[in-house]
BAMI-991582 format. One record per residue: x, y, z of N, C-alpha, C, O in turn. Coordinates in steps of 0.05 Angstrom, whole numbers, plus 5000, padded with zeros to 4 digits. Atoms other than C-alpha are relative to their C-alpha. Last residue first. Example, Ala and Ser with C-alpha at 12.3 -4.5 7.8 and 13.67 -1.06 7.14 Angstrom:
BEGIN
498449764999527349795143498550225014499550445018
501849765000524649105156501850245000503950245013
REM end
This chain:
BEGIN
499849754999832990402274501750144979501950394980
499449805005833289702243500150265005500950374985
497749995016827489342242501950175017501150315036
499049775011824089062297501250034972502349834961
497749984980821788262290499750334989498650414968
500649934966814788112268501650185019500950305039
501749835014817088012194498450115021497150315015
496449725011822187512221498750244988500450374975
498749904970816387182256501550154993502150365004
501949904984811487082193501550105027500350265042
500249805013816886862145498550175024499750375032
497349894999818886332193499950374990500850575001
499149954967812186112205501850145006501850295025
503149754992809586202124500550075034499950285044
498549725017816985872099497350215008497250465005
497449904988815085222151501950384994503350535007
498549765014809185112130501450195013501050415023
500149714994807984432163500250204988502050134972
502549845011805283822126500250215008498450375001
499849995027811983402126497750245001498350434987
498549885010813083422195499650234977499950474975
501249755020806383282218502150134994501850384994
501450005026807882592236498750234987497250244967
499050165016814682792277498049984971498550064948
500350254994809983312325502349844970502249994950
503050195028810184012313501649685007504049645011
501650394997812984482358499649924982498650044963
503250185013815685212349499749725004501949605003
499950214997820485722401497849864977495549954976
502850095007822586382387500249684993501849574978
500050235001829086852403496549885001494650025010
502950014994831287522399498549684986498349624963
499650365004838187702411496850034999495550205012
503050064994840088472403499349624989499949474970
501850135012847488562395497249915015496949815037
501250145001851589052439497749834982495449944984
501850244986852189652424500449784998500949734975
500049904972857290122402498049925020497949995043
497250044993858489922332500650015030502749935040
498349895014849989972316503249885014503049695030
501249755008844389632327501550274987500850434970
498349784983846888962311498350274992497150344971
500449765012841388462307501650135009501850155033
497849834991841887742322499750184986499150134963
499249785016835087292309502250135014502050105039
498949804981834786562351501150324975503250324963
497849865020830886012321500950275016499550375033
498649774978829485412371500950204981503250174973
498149865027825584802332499950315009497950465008
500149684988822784392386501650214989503750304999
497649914996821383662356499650275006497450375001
500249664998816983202376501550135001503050115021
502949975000814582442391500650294978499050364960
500850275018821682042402497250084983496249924966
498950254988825782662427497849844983497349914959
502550225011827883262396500449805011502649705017
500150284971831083882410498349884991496349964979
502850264999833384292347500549915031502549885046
500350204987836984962345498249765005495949785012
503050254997837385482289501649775023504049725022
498550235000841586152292497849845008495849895021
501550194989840486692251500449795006501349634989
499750295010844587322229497349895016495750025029
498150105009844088022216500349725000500749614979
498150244994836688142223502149974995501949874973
501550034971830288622217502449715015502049545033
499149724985833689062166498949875021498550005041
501650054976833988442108500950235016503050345010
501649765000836588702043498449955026496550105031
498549725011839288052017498850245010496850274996
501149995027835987382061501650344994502350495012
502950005011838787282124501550044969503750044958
500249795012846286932144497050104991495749914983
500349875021845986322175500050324995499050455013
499949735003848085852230499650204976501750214965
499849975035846085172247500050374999498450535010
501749735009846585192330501049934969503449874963
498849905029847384502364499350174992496950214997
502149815029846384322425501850024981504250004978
498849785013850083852490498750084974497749894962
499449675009848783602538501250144994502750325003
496650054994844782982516500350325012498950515008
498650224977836582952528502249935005502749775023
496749974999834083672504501349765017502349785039
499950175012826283552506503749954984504649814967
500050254972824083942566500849744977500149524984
500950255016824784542526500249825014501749865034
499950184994824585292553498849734988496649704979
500650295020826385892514500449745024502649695033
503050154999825386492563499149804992497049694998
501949904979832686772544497549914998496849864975
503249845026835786312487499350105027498949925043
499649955023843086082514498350094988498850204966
498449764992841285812579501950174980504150254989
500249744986836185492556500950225008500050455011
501649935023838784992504499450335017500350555011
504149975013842884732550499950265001500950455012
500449894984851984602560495749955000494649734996
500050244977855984312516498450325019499050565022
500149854979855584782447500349785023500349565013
501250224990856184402373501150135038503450095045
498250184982857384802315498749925023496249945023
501350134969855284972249502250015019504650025016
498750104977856585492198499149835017497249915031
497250034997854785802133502849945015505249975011
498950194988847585732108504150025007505749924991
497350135012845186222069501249915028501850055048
497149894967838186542093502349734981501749544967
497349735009833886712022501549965028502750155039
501149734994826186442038502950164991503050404985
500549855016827985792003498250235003496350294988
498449915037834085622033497550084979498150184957
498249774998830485722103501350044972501550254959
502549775003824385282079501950335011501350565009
501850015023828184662072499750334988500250454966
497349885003832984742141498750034965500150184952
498449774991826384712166502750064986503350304983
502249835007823584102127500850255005501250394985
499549925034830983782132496950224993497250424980
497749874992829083812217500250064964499150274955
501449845004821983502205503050214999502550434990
502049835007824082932167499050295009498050434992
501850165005830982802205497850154980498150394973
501949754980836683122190498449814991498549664971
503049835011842382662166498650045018498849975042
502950084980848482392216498150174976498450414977
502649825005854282282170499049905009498849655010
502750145003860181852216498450254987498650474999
502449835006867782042217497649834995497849604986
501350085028871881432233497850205000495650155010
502849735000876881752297498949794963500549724946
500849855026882781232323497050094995495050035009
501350165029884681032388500350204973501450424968
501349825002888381292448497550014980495650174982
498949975030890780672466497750254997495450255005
502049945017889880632540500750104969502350294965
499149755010894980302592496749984972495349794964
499949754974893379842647500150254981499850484991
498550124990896479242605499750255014501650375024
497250245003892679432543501650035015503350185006
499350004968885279732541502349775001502149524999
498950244985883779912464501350005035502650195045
498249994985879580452441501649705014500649535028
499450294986875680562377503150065017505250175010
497250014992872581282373499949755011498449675030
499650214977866981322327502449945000503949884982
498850295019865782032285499249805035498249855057
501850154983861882712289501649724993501849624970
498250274988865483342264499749765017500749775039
500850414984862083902245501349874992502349884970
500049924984863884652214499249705027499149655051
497849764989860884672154500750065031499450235043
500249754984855284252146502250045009503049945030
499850014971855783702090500550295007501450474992
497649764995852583662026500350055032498550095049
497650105000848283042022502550134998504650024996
500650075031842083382026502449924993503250104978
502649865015843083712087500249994973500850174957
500550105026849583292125496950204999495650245020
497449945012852883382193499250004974501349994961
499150055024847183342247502850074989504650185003
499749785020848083362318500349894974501949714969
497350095016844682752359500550254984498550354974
498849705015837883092385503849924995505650084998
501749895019834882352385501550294997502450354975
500949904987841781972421496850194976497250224952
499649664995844281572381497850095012495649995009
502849855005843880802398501550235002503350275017
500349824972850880462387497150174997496650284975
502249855001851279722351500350185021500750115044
500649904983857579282350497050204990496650214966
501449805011860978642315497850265030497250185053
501849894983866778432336498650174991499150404984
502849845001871078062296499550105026500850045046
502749974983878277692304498050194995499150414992
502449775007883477512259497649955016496149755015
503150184996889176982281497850274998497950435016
502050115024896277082255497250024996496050004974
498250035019899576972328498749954973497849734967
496750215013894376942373501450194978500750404968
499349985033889277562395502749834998505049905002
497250105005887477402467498849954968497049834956
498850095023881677842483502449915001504150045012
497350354997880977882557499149874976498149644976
499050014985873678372539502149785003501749554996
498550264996870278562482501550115027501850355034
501350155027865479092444500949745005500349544992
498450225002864379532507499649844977497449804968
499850265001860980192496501349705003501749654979
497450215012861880902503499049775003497649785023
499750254979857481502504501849874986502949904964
502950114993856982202484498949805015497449815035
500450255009864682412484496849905005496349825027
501950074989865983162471499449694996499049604974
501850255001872183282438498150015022499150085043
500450254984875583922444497849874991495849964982
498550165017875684482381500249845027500750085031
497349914990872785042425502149834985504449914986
499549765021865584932374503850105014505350234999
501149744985865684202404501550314978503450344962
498649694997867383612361499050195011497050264999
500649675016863683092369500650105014500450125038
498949814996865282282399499750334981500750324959
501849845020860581642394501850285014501350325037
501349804994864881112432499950204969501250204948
500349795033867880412411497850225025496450135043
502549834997870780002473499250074973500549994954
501249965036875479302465497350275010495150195020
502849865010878179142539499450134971501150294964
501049984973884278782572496650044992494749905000
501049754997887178592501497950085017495750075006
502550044995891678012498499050345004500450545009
500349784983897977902453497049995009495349874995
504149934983898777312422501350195019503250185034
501350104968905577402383497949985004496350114990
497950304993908177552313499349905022499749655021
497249915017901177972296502449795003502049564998
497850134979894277772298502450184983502750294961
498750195011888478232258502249875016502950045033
497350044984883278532294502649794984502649544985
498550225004877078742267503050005008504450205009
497349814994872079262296501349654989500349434993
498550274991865079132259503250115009504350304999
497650045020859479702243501949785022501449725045
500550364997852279912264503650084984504550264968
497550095020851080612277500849805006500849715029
497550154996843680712301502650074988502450214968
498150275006838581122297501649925019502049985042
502150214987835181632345500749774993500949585009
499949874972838082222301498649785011496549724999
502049674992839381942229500550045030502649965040
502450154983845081532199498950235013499850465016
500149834967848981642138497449845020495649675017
500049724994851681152126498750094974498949984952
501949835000849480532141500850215009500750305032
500849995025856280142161496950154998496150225020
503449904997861880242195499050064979499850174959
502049945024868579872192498350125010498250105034
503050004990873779972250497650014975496850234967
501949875015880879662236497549985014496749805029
502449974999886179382284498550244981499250484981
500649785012892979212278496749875000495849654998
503150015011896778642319498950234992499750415006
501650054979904278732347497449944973497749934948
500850345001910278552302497950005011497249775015
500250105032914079142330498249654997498249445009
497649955021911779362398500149954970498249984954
500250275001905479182440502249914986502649674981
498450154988905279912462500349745003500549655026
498149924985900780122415500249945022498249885035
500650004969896779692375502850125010505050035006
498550184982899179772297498650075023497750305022
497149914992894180132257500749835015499149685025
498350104986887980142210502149995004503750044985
495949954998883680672191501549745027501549745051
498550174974876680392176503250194994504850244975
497849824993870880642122501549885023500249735038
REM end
């Protein structure tokens, strides 16, 4: 994938730049690997600085930038002359997904922003969406919600932590800042829940899978939040029972008055 465009402020005739990337999708902890190419234009023009950054959408609709990278420096692009750069950015482990089973999540927006540094001035760049897949134990969860009956119908992507957002919920494993809530609807006929919101933290060992119940009591209250923390290590993803934990808490919760 690449959108390429003239360099701004270099005028007519200037040099155009494309961003490939490649392995997609990519997981949480990965990488995104891809090449920025440069093509010459009627002149050498030079280019102070070459960045690429990892940028998502926030739920207010602003960009959040993760990190940034250098891919070049006092580039002189001749007249004609095509230049490379190839780059690699580590993601962060609680990276926000965008993808569950190759249908994407509603409501996300995760790409790489290429920037150029030209004569003091900053090219604003261009956006190459990136799919991030759920890791093993994260797809297991989002697994075992579609087949207890919650409908999936919103993400988005919070700046701030995990904690201050779930009363009592503490994780020590939240390492950008900023979360993610996957959002759902329950199952038909539920009385112990209007919606549910999922949060992951994860770092290289373990993930901390944050579900948060919302209950209205009635028109004139306030919503009831009620929140619950689980563990399980990466290699015991696969072997958890995820629809017997889930089932078992939401079946715990009040109903309903």
């Amino acid at each position: 994938m690449g959108i390429k465009r003239l360099l701004t402020r270099l005028g007519w005739g200037g040099a155009s730049v494309e961003t490939v990337l490649q392995d997609s999708p990519v997981l949480p902890g990965g990488s995104i690997r891809g090449q920025v190419q440069i093509e010459g234009g009627e002149v050498d023009q030079r280019v102070d600085r070459l960045t690429v950054g990892v940028v998502v959408r926030l739920e207010d609709y602003s960009n959040a930038e993760l990190l940034r990278m250098d891919v070049g420096e006092g580039v002189l692009v001749g007249s004609g002359q095509s230049i490379t750069r190839d780059f690699e950015i580590g993601l962060p482990w609680d990276m926000p997904v965008t993808t569950h089973r190759g249908q994407p999540l509603k409501g996300m927006d995760v790409g790489v922003n290429t920037q150029l540094h030209i004569a003091a001035a900053v090219d604003p760049g261009d956006f190459d969406p990136v799919a991030v897949a759920l890791l093993p134990a994260q797809e297991a969860v989002l697994d075992a919600l579609a087949a207890l009956g919650f409908q999936f119908y919103a993400a988005a992507v919070k700046d701030g932590r995990i904690s201050s957002e779930h009363a009592g919920i503490a994780t020590t494993r939240q390492g950008s800042p900023l979360f993610q809530e996957l959002r759902y609807y329950p199952p038909s006929g539920s009385t112990a829940l209007d919606k549910l919101d999922v949060t992951f933290a994860v770092d290289d060992t373990a993930i901390d899978v944050v579900l948060q119940a919302e209950k209205l009591e009635d028109m004139m209250n306030d919503a009831v939040r009620t929140s619950r923390l689980f563990t399980v290590e990466h290699a015991d993803a696969r072997g958890t029972d995820w629809q017997a934990r889930i089932r078992q808490w939401t079946e715990s919760l009040p109903t309903r008055r």
